[in-house]
C-alpha positions in Angstrom: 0.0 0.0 0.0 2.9 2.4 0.7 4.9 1.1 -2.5 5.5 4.2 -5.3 5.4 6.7 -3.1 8.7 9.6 -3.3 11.1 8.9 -1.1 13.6 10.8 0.6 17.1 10.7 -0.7 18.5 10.7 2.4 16.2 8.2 4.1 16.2 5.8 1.1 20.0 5.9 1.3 20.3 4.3 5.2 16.9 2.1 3.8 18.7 -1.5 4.9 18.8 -0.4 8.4 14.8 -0.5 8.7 14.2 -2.7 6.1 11.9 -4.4 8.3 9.3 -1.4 8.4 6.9 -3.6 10.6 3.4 -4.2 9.9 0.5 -2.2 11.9 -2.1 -1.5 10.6 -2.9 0.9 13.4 -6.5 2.6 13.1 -8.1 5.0 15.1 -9.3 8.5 16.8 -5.8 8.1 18.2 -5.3 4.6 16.8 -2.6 2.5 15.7 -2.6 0.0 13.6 -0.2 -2.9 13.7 -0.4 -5.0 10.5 2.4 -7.7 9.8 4.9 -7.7 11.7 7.9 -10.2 11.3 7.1 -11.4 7.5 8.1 -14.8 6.5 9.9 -15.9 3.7 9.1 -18.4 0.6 9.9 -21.9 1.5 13.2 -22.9 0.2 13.5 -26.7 -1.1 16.0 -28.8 1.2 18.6 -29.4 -1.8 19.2 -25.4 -2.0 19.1 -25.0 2.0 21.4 -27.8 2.3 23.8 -26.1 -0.3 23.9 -22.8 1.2 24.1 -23.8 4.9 25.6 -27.6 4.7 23.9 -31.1 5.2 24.1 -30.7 8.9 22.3 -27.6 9.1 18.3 -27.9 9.7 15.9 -25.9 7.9 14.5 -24.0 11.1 18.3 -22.9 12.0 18.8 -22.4 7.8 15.6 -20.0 8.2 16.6 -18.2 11.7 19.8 -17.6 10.3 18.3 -16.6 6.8 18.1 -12.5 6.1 13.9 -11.7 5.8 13.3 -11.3 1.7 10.0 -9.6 3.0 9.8 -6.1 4.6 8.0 -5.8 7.7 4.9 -2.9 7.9 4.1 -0.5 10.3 1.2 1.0 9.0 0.1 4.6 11.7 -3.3 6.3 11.1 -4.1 9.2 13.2 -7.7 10.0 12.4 -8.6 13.9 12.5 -5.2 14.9 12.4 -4.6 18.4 10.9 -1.9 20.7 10.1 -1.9 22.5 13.4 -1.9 19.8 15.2 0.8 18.4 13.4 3.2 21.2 14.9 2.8 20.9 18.0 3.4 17.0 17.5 7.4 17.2 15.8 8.0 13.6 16.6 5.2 12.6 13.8 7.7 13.9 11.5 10.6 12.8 12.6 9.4 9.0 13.3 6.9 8.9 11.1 7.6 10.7 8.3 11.3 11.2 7.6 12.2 7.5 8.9 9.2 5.9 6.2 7.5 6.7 3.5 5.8 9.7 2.4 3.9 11.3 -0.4 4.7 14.5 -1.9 1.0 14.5 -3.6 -1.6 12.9 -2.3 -5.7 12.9 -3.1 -8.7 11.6 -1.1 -11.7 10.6 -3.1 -13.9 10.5 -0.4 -12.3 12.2 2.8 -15.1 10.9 5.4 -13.8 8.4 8.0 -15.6 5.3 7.2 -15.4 5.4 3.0 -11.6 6.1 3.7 -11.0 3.4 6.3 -12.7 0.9 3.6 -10.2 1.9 1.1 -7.0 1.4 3.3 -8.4 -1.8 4.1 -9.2 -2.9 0.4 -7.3 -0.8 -1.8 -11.2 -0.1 -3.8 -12.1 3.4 -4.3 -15.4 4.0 -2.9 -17.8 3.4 -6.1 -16.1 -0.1 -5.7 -16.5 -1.1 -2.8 -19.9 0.5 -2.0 -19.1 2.0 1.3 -20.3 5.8 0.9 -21.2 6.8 4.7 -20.5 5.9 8.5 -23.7 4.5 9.2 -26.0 2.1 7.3 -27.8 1.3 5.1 -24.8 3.1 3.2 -22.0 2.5 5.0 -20.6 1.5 8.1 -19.1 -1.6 9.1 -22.2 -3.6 8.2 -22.4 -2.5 4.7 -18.4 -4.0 4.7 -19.4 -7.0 5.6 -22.5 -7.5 3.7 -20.2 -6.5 0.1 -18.2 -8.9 1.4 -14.8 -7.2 1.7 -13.9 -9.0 5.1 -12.4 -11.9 3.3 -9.9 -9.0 0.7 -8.9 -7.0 3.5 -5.0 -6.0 3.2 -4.8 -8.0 6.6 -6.3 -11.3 4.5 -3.7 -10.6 2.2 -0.5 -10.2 4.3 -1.4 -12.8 6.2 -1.7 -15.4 2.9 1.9 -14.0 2.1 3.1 -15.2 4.9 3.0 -12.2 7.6 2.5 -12.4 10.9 0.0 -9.4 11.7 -2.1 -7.5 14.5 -4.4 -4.8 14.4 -5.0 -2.0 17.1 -7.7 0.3 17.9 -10.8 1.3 15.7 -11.4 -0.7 13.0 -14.9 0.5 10.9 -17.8 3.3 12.6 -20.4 0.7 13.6 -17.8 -2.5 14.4 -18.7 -4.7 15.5 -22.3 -4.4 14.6 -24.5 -7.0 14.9 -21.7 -9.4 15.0 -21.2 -9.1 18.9 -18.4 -7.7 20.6 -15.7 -10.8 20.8 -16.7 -10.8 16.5 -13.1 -10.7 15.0 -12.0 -9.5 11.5 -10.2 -12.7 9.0 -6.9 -11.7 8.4 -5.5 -11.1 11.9 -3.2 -13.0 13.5 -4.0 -10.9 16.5 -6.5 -8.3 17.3 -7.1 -5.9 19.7 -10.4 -3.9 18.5 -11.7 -0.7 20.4 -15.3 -0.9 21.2 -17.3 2.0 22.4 -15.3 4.4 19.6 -15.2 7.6 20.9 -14.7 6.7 24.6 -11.2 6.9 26.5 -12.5 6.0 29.5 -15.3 3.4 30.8 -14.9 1.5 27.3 -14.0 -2.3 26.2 -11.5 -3.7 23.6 -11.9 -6.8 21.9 -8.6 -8.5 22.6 -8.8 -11.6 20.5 -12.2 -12.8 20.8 -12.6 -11.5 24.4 -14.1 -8.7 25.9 -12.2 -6.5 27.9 -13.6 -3.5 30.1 -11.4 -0.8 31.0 -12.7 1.8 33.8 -11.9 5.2 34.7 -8.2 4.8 36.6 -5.5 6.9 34.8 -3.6 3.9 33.3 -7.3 2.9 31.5 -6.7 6.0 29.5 -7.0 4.8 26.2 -4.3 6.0 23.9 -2.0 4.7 26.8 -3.4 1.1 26.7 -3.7 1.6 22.8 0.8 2.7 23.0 1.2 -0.3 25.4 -0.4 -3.1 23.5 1.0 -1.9 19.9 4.6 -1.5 21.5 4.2 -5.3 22.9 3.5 -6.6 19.8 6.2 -4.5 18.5 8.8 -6.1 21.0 7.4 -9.8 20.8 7.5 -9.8 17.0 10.5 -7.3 15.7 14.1 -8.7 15.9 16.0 -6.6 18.5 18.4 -4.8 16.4 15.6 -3.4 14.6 13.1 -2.4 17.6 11.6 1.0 17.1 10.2 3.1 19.6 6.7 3.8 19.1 4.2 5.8 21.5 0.2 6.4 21.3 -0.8 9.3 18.9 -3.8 11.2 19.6 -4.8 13.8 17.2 -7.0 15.9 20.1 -4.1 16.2 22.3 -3.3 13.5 25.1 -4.3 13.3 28.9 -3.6 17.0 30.5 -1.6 17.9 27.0 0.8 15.7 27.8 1.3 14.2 23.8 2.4 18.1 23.6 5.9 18.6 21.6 5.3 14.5 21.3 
């Protein structure tokens, strides 16, 4: 999804050291999304692991030892983020921008949150994929899933490849619908869905396939809990050398200003 797009000079020149970008697919109001993290590679045949390692090397040590052929993903999408906002927020720019990918140009066919989140998600523009609006019978995450776009998802897709990947925070206005709250998405290996959308306190999570509640404490604020549980994924699938820090974005300014100069 982030392949074409102008590149840096600079940042494309020091590339091999983040190869692995890491796979979020992080979605939200202050959301992250985690999608495929640690990619696999093709499966080599045991005559041409045997001849690059030796006879008495296995084909697990062969692959541990074996350089990834796949780029991993870290896919961040602050929702309601706008230029001001962006200023007081430098890190976004140095992190985000300057150490991945970004677009010099870049046009929205239909900016509304919903429509948008169903093209990230399928790679359709809107007249294809039939999702024009945040609530049904239009749109919403019930018209997703009655087009039938759950089993094309990018996460479906990455995960067929061979990727290992997670999604955090809102998915789709409406989710989970009349699906139920433990209802969770093909494609993810795991999934940690926000429930109760707008809430960052007094709201659940879907962490996958159970319900979690989260109160009104400090540390239930949610674009803490949202940082936390990307940045274990993060650290349980990235190989050391290349672990990046990450932190919880919030477009509206964290608890007490705090995400500030952040």
């Amino acid at each position: 999804m982030s392949g074409g797009a102008p590149t840096n000079p600079e940042t494309a020149a020091s590339a091999p050291a983040r190869r692995a970008l890491l796979g979020l697919f992080l979605a939200c109001v202050a959301a992250f999304l985690v999608a495929g993290c640690s990619g696999g590679t093709g499966e080599a045949t045991r005559d041409e692991t045997e001849s690059s390692t030796g006879p008495g090397t296995t084909q697990e040590e062969a692959a541990a030892e074996a350089p990834a052929d796949q780029p991993n993903i870290i896919f961040v999408l602050t929702d309601d983020l706008d230029y001001a906002s962006v200023q007081k927020m430098p890190q976004i720019n140095a992190l985000l921008r300057n150490e991945g990918a970004y677009f010099e140009n870049t046009f929205i066919s239909h900016p509304l949150c919903c429509p948008s989140r169903s093209t990230i998600l399928t790679g359709l523009y809107d007249h294809n994929h039939g999702v024009l609006g945040n609530a049904p019978p239009d749109g919403g995450f019930q018209k997703f899933l009655s087009e039938g776009h759950e089993e094309n998802t990018i996460g479906v897709g990455l995960q067929e490849g061979g990727y290992r990947t997670a999604f955090f925070g809102k998915y789709l206005n409406g989710y989970p619908g009349d699906e139920g709250p433990t209802y969770v998405p093909p494609g993810w290996d795991e999934w940690y869905g926000k429930l109760n959308e707008q809430k960052l306190y007094d709201y659940g999570i879907n962490e996958n396939g159970e319900e979690v509640s989260y109160g009104s404490e400090p540390e239930d604020f949610y674009t803490d809990v949202l940082s936390g549980q990307a940045t274990d994924f993060v650290r349980r699938a990235a190989p050391e050398d290349l672990l990046p820090a990450t932190s919880g974005v919030d477009a509206g300014g964290g608890r007490d200003g705090r995400f500030a100069g952040r």
